[in-house]
N, C-alpha and C positions, 0 to 999 in steps of 0.2 A: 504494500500500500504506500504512495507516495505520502509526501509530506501534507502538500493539500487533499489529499484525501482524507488523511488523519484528521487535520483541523475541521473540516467539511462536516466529517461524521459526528465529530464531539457538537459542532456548532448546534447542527440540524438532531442530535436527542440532547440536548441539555434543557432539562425544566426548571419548573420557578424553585421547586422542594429541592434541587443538587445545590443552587444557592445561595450560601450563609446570608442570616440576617443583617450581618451588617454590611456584605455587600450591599444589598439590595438597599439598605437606609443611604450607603454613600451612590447609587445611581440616584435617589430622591437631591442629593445636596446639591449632583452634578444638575440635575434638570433644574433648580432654583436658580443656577450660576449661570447655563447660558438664556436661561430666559430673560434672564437680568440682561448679560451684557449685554441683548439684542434688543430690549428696550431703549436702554444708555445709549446704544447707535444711532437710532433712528432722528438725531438731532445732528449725527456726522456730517459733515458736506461730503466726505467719498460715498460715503453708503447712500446717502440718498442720491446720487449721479447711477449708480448701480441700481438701483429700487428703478427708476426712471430709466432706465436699458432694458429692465425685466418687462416694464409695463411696457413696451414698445413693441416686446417679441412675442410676450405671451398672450396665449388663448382663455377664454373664461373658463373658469374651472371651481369645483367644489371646496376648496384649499386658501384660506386667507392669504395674500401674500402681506406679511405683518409689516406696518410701517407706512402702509398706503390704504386706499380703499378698494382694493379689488383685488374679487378673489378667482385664483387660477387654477391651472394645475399642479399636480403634487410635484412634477418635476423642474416647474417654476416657481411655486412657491416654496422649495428646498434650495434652489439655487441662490435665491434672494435672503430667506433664512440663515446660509450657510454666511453669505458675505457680512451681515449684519452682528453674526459673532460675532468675527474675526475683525471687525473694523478698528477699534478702540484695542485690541490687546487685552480683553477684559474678562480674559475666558476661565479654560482649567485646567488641569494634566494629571497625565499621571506619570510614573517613574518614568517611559519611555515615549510619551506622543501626547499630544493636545486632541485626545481623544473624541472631544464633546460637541466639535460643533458638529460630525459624523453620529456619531454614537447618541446622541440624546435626540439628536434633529429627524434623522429617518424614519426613526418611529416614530414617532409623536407625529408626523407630516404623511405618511404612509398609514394610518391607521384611520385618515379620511376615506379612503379608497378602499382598505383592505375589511375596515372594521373591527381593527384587532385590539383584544382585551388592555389594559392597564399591563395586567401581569402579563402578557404574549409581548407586551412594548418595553417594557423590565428584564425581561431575558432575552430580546433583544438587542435594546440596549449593553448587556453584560457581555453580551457574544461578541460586540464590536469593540469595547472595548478592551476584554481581555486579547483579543487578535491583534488589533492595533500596536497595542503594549510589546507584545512579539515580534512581529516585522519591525518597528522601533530598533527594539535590542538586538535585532537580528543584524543589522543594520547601524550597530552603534560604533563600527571602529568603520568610516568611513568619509566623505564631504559632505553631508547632511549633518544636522541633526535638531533637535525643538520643531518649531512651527513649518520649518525646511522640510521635515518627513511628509510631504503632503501626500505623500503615496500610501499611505496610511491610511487615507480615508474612502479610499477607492474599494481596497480591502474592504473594513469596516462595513461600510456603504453596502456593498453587494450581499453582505453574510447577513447583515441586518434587515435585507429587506427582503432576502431569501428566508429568512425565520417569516417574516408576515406575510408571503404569498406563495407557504407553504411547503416550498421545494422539499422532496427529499436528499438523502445526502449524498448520491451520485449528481442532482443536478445544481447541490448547491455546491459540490466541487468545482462544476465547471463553471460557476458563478463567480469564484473566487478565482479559477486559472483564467478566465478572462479580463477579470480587472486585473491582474498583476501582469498579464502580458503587455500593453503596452502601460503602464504604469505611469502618475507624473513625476518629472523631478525640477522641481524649482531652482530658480538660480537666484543669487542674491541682488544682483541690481533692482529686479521687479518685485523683492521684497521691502527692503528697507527705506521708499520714500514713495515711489508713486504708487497709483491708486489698486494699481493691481494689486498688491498685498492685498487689498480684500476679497480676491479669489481665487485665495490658495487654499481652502477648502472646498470653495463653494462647484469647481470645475470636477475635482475627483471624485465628491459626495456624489452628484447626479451623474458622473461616469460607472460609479457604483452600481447607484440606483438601475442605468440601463443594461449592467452585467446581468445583474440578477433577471429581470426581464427576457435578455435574450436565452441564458439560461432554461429558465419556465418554458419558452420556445422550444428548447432541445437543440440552441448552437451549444458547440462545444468548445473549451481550451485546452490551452497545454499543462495535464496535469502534473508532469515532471518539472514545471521551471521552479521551483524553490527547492531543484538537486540538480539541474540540467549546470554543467560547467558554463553555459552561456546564458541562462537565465536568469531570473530577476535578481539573486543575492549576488550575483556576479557584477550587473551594471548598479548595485546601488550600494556595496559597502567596498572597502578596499580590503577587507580580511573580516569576510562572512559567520555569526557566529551562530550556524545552524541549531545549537542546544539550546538557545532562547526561543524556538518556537512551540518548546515543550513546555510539561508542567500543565497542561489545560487542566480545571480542575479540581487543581491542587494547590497551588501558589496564587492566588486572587492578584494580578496589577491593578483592579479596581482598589482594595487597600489602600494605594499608595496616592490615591485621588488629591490633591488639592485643589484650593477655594481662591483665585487672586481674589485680593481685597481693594486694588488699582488696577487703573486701566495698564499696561507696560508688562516688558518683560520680567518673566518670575523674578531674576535675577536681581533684578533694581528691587524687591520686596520688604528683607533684609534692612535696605540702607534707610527706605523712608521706614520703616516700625520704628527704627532709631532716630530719626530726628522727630516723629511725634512723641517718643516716649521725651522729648527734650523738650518738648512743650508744645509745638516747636517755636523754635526762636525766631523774632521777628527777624525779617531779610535786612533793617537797616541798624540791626545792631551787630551786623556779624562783619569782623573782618575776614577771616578763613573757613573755609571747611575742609576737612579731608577725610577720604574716605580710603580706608582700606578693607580692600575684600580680597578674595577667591580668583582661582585662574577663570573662573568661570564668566563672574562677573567685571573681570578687566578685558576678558577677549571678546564680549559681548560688547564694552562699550569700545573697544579700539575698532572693530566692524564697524559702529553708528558712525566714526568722527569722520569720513568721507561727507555724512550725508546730515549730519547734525551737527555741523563745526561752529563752533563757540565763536572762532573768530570771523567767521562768516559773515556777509550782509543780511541773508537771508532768514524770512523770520521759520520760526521751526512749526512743521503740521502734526499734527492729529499721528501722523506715520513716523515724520521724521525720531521724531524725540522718544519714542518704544522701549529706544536700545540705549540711551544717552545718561550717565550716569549724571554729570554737569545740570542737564537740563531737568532732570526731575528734579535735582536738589533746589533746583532755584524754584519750580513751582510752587515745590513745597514750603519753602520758606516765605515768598510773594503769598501763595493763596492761604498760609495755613493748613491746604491736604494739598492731595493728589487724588483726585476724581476726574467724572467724565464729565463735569462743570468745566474744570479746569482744559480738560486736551479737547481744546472745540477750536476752530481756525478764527472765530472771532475773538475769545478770551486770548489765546497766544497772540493774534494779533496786535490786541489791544495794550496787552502787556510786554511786549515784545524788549524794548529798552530796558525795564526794570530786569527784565528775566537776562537779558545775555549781564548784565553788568554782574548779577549775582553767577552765574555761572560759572564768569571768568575767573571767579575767588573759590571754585572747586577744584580740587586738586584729586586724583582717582591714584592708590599706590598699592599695588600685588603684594602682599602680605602671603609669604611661602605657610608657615603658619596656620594660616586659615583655609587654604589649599588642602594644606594635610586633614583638618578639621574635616572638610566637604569630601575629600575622596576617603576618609574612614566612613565616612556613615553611608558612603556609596558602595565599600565595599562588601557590605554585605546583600545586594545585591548581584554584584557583578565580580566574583569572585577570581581574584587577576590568576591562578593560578587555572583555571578552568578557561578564561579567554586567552591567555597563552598557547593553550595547549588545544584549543579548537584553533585560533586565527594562524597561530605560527609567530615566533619573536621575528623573525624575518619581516615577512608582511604587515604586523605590526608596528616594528622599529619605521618600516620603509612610510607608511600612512602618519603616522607621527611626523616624523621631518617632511611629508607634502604638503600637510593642513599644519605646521608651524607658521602661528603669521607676524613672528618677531617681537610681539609686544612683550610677552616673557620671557626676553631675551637675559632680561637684569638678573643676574645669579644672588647677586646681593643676600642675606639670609635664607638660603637655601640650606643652612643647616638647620633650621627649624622645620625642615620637612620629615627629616629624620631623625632629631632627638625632640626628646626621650626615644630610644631605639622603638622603632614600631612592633608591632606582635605580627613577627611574620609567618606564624604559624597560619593566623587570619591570611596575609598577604596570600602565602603559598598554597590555600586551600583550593582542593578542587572540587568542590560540593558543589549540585546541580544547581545551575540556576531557577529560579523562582521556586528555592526551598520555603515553602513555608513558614518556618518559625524565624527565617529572616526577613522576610515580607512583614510578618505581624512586628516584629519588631522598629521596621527602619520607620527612621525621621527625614523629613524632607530636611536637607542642612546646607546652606547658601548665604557661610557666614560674613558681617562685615561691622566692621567698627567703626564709629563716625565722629571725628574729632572735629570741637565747633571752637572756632576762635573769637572770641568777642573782641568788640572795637575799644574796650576797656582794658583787653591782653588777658583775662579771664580765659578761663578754656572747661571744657566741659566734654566727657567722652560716653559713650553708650556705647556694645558689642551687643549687636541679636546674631543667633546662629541661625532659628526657627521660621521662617515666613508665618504669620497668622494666615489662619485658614489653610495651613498645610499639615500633611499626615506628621504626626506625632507633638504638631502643638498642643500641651497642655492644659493653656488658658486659654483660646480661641482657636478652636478649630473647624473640620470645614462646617460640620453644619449649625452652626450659629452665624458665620461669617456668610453663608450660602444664603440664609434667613435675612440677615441685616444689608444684603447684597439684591435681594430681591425686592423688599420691601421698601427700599429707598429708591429704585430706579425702576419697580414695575410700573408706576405710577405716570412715568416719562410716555408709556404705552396704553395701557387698559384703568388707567386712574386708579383713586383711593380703594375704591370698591369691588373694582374687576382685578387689583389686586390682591387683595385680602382674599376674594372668591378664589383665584388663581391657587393662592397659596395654601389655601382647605383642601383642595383638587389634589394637589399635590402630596400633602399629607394623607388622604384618604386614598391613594392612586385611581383617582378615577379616568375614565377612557379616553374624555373629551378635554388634552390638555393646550390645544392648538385654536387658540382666540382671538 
């Protein structure tokens, strides 16, 4: 049995009783989080140019297309749905993919047409994401990776909507070999500033959607390409790590679900919980800031500074500023948060001068340290002695120095990666990926310290490791943050009342969650 067959058949018998409850309570948190952020959007100026491309193309249909007054079809008004997530950055993930705008959206949009239960749309949902999560990791020593994995949803997409129109598991195989044959792959220019970033869901979701389709049909795919030498793990990681597509099951990636609580990349999450936990400080009392983080989050924001340059003329959009360590800190100081008030092209606009002046006084410094911090609590996930030994140190070594892109060039405290000596018993483990009692365990960890210099010469320092609303925060996690995320921005959409109705629906899982 090949690989997508395996995945196929687990998808196509998994019921709501195989489970755990608290899966199921974390796909409730994920469906308050994109509901939310697709509310939030619907005030973007990119998403609504997209909302207005949709109503151009599409036919009437039973299916609200949300954000507008007319209602479509299920595969236009998933396409509009999908961008409307992704527009703000305002979504969710899990350990290995931004699961939700796929995962939560198919169903709930497919269950017009299909008429499928609450719970048919819940194990759904669980099927796309746990798959997702897999080609993700499968995929993780490669030139992808975060919101770039858009081929993730294509997957997802098909599996998800092959549970609601029935398929068994020969033809939800070739549901799944057909979206992965020509699969997408995103490139970073059309990510990081223009408008298309907000259809790097919205393209592979309804490629999904029509796998499964033709499927139903009895076209067929290539059910070997996630073992063919030339198939999909071939064009999309640089040293493939086939054992991450196990574990169906058994190792939940829904678990490791998080809540962003801002618009922007997870990354930046970290750095603002720390400047509110400072109060935050007014933008005209501060001479400095500096922020030290993670390899993670310094290569995140040296990618932005092409497109979000501080010293730049240009005022920063709703896209630009996602990835921009500089730029968030100065909204945050300017507006007091970082919300989807704040990332509108008229608010940036208007603030534009205050925000580059504070900007300029951020200073962004790779702390090895914190590094170490973030790849301990990754490693138990991703256990290096087991991705060695599937990818190869060769192929590995060689993917390392292609996707090096120099900004952690500075060795400077690089012995703080290695003392205290690490437990390299942990390092050298080669326990299966998506062992369960490490999944229950891990914390989302995306540490950063944020040093505030007052204009007085005072100085004041915060370190969060924890994102709020992420797996294993223990004072806000995701579903309080999923709840306080819905209930402030459903409003933006379906008002005080159709929110509050929205959010009973949700807790009750009823059928009809698409309004």
């Amino acid at each position: 049995m090949t690989r997508v067959a395996e995945i196929a058949e687990w998808a196509a018998g998994l019921g709501v009783g195989d489970i755990p409850n608290d899966v199921l309570a974390r796909g409730r948190d994920q469906r308050r989080s994109v509901l939310a952020s697709m509310a939030a959007s619907t005030r973007d100026g990119a998403a609504r140019r997209v909302l207005t491309a949709v109503e151009g193309w599409a036919h009437d249909g039973p299916v609200a297309l949300l954000g507008t007054e007319r209602r479509v079809s299920v595969d236009d008004a998933l396409y509009g749905g999908a961008a409307l997530s992704m527009a703000l950055d305002f979504d969710d993930y899990v350990c290995f993919g931004h699961t939700g705008h796929s995962g939560v959206l198919v169903p709930l949009v497919l269950a017009a047409e299909t008429g499928a239960s609450a719970t048919e749309q819940l194990v759904a949902q669980t099927v796309a994401n746990e798959v997702e999560a897999r080609l993700g990791g499968a995929c993780l020593v490669g030139p992808l990776n975060g919101q770039l994995w858009s081929f993730i949803h294509v997957a997802g997409a098909a599996l998800a909507a092959g549970r609601l129109l029935g398929l068994d598991s020969s033809r939800m195989a070739h549901a799944l070999a057909i979206a992965l044959y020509q699969a997408p792959r995103a490139t970073v220019p059309g990510f990081m500033a223009p408008d298309s970033k907000l259809l790097t869901a919205a393209e592979p979701t309804v490629a999904g959607l029509r796998a499964a389709r033709l499927a139903a049909a009895g076209v067929t795919g290539p059910l070997d390409t996630l073992e063919h030498p030339e198939g999909f793990l071939a064009a999309f990681a640089d040293a493939p790590l086939p054992g991450m597509l196990g574990g169906l099951g058994e190792g939940w990636a829904t678990r490791t679900l998080c809540v962003k609580p801002y618009p922007g990349c997870a990354y930046l999450d970290t750095t603002v919980d720390a400047l509110l936990e400072l109060g935050p400080p007014s933008a005209v009392d501060v001479d400095q800031i500096v922020v030290e983080a993670s390899l993670l989050t310094y290569e995140m924001d040296r990618m932005s500074r092409p497109y979000a340059s501080v010293s730049a003329t240009a005022v920063p959009t709703p896209v630009t500023i996602n990835f921009s360590v500089p730029w968030n800190v100065a909204v945050t100081l300017v507006a007091g948060e970082l919300s989807p008030r704040q990332v509108s092209d008229d608010w940036l606009a208007a603030n534009a001068d205050q925000l580059r002046s504070v900007a300029s006084r951020v200073r962004l410094d790779h702390d090895w340290a914190l590094t170490r911090q973030a790849a301990e609590a990754f490693a138990s996930l991703i256990p290096f002695g087991r991705v060695a030994g599937e990818s190869g140190l060769r192929r590995l070594g060689t993917s390392v120095r292609r996707r090096r892109g120099g900004g952690a060039g500075d060795l400077r405290g690089l012995q703080r990666m290695f003392w205290p000596p690490p437990d390299l018993t942990t390092m050298r483990s080669r326990r299966p990926f998506w062992d369960p009692s490490s999944i229950d365990a891990f914390a989302m960890t995306f540490p950063a310290r944020v040093r505030v210099v007052a204009t007085d010469g005072s100085e004041r320092v915060v370190e969060c490791a924890r994102p709020r609303g992420g797996a294993g925060h223990t004072v806000e996690g995701r579903e309080p943050v999923s709840r306080a995320k819905l209930a402030a921005y459903g409003p933006w959409l379906w008002g005080d009342e159709g929110t509050e109705s929205l959010a009973k629906a949700i807790d009750a899982d009823e059928d009809d969650l698409w309004r």
